[in-house]
C-alpha positions, 0 to 999 in steps of 0.5 A: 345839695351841699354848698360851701362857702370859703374865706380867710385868703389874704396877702401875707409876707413870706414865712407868714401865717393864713387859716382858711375855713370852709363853711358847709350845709347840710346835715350830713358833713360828718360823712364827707370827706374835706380837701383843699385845692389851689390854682396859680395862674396858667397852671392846673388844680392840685390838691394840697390836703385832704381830710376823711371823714374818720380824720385821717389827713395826706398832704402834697408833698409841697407843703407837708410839715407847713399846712394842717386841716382840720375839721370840727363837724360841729360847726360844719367846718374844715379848716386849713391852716398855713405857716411858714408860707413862701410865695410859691404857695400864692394861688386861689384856694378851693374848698372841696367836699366828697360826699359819696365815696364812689364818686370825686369831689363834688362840691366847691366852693368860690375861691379864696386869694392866697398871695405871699410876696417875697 
């Protein structure tokens, strides 16, 4: 069973800069396909990036041209950096991992606080 573990939220000014990072066990994280989702209070689960396992990425259009993720299988981690964040982007973030391709995503991480003030 893979488990993550993220971190890096905070709180940031608008037009400031977060990198979150996802940590995962397992020997297997090569295969997984990443993505990054964020919840703001009252409102659902979106996904904002996506990373498969052969490194194509997509993007919500929300934050296309502002965020990147990457991933260095090495360490086992997926990343997702954040530039030019507005408050709008202010919500928790989930790491995700997809580990079969017949199936969603289906481990999780806790959470991190993004909060950007205006």
């Amino acid at each position: 069973q893979v488990q993550l573990v993220d971190s890096g939220g905070g709180l940031v000014q608008t037009g400031g800069s977060l990198r979150l990072s996802c940590a995962a066990s397992g020997r297997t994280f090569n295969y997984y396909a990443m993505g990054w989702f964020r919840q703001a209070p009252g409102k659902q689960r979106d996904l904002v990036a996506a990373i498969t396992s052969g490194g194509s990425t997509n993007y919500a259009d929300s934050v296309k041209g502002r965020f990147t993720i990457s991933r260095d299988n090495a360490k086992n981690t997926a990343y997702l950096q954040m530039n030019s964040l507005k408050p709008e982007d202010t919500a928790v973030y989930y790491c995700a991992a997809r580990t079969s391709s017949l199936f969603g995503y289906d481990a999780w991480g806790q959470g991190t606080q993004v909060t950007v003030s205006s």
